[in-house]
C-alpha positions in Angstrom: -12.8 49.0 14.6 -9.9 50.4 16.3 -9.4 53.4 18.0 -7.3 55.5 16.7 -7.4 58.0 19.4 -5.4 56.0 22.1 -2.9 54.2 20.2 0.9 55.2 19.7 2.2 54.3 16.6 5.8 53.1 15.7 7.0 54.2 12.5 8.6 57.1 12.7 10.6 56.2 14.9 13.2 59.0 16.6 16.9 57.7 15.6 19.9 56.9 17.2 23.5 56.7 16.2 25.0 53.9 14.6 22.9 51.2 15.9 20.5 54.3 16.0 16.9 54.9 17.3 14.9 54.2 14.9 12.3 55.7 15.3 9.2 55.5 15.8 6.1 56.4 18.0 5.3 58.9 21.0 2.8 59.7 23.4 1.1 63.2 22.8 1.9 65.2 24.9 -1.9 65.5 27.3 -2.0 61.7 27.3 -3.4 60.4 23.9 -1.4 58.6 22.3 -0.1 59.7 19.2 2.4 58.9 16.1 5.7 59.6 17.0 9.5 59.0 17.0 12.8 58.3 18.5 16.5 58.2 18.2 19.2 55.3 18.9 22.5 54.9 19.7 25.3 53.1 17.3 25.4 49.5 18.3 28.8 48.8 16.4 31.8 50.8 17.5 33.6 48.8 14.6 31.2 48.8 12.3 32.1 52.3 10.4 35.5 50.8 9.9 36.8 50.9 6.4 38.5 47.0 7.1 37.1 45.1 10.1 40.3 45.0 12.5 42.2 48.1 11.8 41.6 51.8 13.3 40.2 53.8 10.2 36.8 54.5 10.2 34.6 55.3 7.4 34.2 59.2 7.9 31.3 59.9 5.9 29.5 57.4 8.0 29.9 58.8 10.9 28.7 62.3 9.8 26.2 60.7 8.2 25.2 59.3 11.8 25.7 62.8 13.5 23.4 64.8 10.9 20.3 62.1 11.6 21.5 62.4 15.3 20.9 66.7 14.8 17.4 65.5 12.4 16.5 63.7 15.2 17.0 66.4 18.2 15.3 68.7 15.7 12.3 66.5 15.7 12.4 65.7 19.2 12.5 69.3 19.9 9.1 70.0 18.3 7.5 67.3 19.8 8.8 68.6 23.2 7.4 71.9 22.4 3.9 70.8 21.9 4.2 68.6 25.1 4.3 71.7 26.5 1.2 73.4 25.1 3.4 75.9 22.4 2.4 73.8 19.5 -0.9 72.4 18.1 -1.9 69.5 19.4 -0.5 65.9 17.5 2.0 68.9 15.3 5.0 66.0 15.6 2.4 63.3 14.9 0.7 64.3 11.5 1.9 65.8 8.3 5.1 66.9 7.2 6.5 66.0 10.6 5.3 62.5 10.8 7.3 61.9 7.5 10.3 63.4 8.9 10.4 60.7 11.9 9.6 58.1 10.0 12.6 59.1 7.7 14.6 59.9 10.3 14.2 56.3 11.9 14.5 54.5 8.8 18.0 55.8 8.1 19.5 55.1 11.5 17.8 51.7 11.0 20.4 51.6 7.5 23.0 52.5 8.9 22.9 49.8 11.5 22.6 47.5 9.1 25.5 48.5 7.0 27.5 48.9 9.6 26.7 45.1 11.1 27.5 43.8 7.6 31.1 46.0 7.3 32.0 44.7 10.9 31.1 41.3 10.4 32.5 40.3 6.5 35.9 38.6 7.6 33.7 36.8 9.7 31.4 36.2 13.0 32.8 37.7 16.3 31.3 36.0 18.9 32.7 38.3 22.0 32.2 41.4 19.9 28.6 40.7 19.2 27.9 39.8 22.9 29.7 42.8 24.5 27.8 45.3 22.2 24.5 43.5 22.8 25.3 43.9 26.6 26.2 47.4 25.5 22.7 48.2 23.7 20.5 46.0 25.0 21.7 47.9 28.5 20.5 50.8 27.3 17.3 49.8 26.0 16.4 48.1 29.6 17.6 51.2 31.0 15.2 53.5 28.8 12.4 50.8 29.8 12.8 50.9 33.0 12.9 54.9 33.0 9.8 55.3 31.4 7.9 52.4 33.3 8.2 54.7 36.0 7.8 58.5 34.3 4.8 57.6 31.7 3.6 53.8 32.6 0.7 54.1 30.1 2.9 54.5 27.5 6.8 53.2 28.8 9.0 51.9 25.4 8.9 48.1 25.9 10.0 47.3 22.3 11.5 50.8 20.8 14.5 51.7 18.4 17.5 50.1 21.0 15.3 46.8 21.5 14.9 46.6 17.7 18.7 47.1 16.8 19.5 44.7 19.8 17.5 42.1 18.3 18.2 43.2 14.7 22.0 42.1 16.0 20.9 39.0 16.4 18.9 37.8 13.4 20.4 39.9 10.4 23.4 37.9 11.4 21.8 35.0 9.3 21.6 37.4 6.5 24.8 38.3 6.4 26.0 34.5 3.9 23.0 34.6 1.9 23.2 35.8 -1.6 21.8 39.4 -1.7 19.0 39.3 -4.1 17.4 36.7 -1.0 18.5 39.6 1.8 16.3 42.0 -0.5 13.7 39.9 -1.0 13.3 39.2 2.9 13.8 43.2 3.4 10.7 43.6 1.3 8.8 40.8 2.9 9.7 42.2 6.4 8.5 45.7 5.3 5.2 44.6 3.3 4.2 41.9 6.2 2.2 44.2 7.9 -0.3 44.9 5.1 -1.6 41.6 5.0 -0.5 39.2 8.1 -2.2 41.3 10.7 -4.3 39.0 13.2 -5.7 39.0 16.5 -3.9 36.3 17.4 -0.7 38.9 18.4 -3.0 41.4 19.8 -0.9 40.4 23.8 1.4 42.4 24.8 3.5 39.6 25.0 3.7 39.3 21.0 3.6 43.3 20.6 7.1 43.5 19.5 6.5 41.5 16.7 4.6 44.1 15.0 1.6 42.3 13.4 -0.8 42.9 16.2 -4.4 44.5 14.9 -4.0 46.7 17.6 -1.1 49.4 18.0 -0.1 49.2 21.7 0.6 52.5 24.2 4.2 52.8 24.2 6.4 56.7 23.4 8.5 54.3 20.7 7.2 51.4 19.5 9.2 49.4 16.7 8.5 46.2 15.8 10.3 43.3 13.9 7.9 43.9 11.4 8.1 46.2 9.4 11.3 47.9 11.1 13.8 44.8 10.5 12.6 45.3 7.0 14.8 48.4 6.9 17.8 46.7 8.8 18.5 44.6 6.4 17.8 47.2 3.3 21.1 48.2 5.2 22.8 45.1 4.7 22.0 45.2 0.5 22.9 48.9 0.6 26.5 48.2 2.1 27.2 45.1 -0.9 26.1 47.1 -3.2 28.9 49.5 -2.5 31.1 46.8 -2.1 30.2 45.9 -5.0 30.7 49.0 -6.7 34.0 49.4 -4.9 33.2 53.0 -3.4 34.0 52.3 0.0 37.3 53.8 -0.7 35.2 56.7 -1.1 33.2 56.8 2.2 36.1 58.4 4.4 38.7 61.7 3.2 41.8 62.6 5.1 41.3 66.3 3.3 37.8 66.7 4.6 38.7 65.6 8.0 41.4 68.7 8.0 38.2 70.4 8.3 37.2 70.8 12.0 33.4 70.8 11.3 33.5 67.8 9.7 35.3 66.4 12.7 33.1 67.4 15.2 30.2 66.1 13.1 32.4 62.8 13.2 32.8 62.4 16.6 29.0 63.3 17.1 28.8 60.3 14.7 30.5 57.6 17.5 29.2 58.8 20.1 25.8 58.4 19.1 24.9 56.6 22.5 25.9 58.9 25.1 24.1 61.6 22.4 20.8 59.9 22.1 20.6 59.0 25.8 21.5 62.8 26.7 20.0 64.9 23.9 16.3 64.6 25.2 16.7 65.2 29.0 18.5 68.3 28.3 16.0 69.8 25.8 12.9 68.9 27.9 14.7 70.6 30.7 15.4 73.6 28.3 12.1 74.2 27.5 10.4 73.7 30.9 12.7 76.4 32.3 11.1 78.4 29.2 7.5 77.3 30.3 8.3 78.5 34.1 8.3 82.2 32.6 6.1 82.0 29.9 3.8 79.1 30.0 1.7 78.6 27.3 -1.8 79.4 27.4 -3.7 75.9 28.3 -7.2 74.9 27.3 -9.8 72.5 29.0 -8.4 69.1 28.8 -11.7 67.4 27.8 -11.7 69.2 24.4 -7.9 68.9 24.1 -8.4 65.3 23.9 -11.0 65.1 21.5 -9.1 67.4 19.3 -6.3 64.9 19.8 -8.3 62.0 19.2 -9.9 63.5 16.2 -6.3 64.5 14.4 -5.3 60.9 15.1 -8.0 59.8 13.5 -8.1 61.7 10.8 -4.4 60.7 10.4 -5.3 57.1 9.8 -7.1 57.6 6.8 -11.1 58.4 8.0 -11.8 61.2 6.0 -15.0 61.0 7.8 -14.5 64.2 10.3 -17.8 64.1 12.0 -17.3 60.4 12.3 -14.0 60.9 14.6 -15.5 63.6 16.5 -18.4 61.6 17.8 -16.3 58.3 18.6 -13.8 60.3 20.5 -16.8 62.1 22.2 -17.5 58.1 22.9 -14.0 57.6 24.0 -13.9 60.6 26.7 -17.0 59.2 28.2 -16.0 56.1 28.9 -12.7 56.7 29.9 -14.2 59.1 32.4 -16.8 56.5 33.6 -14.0 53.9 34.1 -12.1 57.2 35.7 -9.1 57.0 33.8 -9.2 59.8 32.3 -8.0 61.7 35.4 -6.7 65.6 35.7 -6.9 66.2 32.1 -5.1 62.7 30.8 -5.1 59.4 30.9 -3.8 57.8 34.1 -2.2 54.5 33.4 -1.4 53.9 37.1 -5.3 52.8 38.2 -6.2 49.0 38.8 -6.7 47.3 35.5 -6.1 49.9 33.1 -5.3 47.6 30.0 -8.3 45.8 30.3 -10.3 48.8 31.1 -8.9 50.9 28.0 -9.3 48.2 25.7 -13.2 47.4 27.2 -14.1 51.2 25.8 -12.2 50.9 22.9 -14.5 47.8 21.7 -17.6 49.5 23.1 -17.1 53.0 21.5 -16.5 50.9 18.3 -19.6 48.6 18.3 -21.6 51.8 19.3 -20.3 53.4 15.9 -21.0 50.4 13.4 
């Protein structure tokens, strides 16, 4: 069995601009790890482009970028608050909001692809593709190398930046081959996960793929599988409106008279600077909030198991008693093995992986 209470899943993935974050998973806020999401930048500053090579850009696209961008600080902003103790514990994990980052991540995912299709038609652009893989793929080291160093437990090793980065790379097969076989690989790349899980990827070496029986610790987790499965429903969408000859309609000199719409536009290309900013400055918004009135805390031991619980619960045990006592389980032997220090779980002592992952298998045995 595996434990739900320690895990961070990627769906819902928190979104980013064009090449966008898609979202994701995140790290509860007291250190269980919890369902979450996050954003990412727009990988193709072309790729909104009504014809590959020229200056217009596809208007609509871009505003449709900047409104998941302001979804995606919305969502970002309620996790933040119950980081901070003013929500219920795993609020931006479960329910309603869960939904919304998984949403929110699967239409920046879209638009990457359509835009990777729209800048590539006329052809492959070899320097083009490499300077805005240096460009992403920058980012997305930078992010990892961030949160190794503020949350190592749960630092984004494969999140929405990797997963466009490499998306980049292997839609670009995708883009000759007759659409009805793009759709059909979509679908395989989305359903995948319901049936080709094995322990076999459970190494964090073969996390990113995404068919691991184990969900690994990471604030934004997506996979190849199933997220590249919404990539390339990008691609499909983008020839269909080819096909339907409505990209004409996708861009509108008389809406851009209007200076919302603008702004909302340039939001849109400047999705990157947005996504890697957006975050730090809420966080730092609601601490200041928290310095004058903090919210009222409660003892971390039964914050956890109320955490664990939720998570549980989440993942389809209807079985409440039954999560209550294997988290019970979880905090004991997470405290024996003292990693559950100060009220969460401290990712920096000697052989934590192998340690979590020893009471994760003994809680479960205990509860067969």
């Amino acid at each position: 069995m595996v434990c739900w209470s320690i895990r961070v899943h990627a769906c819902d993935s928190v979104c980013h601009g064009r090449p966008h974050k898609a979202a994701v998973f995140l790290r509860s806020p007291r250190g269980v790890a919890l369902t979450g999401v996050f954003s990412f930048p727009r990988i193709f500053k072309d790729s909104g482009n009504a014809n590959p090579g020229t200056s217009h850009r596809l208007g609509h696209v871009d505003v449709a970028r900047a409104v998941a961008l302001l979804a995606m600080a919305s969502y970002h902003f309620s996790w933040d608050l119950e980081f901070f103790g003013y929500l219920e514990p795993a609020t931006a994990s479960t329910g309603f909001l869960k939904i919304y980052a998984r949403c929110i991540a699967s239409s920046f995912l879209i638009l990457a692809g359509m835009g990777l299709f729209w800048a590539h038609e006329k052809g492959f652009k070899p320097r083009s593709i490499l300077k805005r893989l240096v460009k992403v793929g920058g980012a997305a080291l930078l992010i990892s190398v961030a949160t190794w160093f503020a949350m190592p437990g749960g630092w984004i090793f494969f999140g929405i930046l990797h997963q466009i980065a490499a998306a980049s790379i292997l839609a670009l097969v995708f883009l000759r081959l007759p659409t009805a076989m793009t759709a059909i690989a979509a679908i395989f790349f989305i359903a995948a996960p319901h049936f080709l899980r094995s322990d076999v990827f459970n190494t964090p070496w073969l996390y990113w793929v995404g068919l691991s029986t184990r969900v690994p610790l990471s604030n934004d987790y997506v996979p190849i599988f199933p997220w590249f499965g919404a990539v390339l429903g990008g691609v499909c969408l983008a020839r269909l409106i080819d096909w339907l000859k409505l990209r004409p309609y996708l861009s509108s000199q008389e809406a851009e008279k209007n200076s919302v719409y603008r702004g909302f536009a340039l939001a849109g290309r400047h999705s990157l600077a947005i996504y890697l900013l957006h975050q730090p400055v809420l966080i730092a918004l609601v601490w200041c909030f928290a310095q004058v009135m903090p919210a009222q805390k409660e003892d971390p031991g039964v914050t956890f198991i109320n955490e664990c619980s939720i998570s549980c619960m989440s993942d389809g045990t209807e079985d409440r008693s039954f999560c209550t006592r294997y988290c019970g389980c979880m905090l004991t032997a997470l405290t024996e093995k003292k990693l559950f220090v100060d009220g969460q779980l401290d990712a920096t002592i000697a052989g934590y992986n192998q340690k979590l992952e020893d009471a994760v298998e003994a809680c479960s045995i205990s509860m067969r």
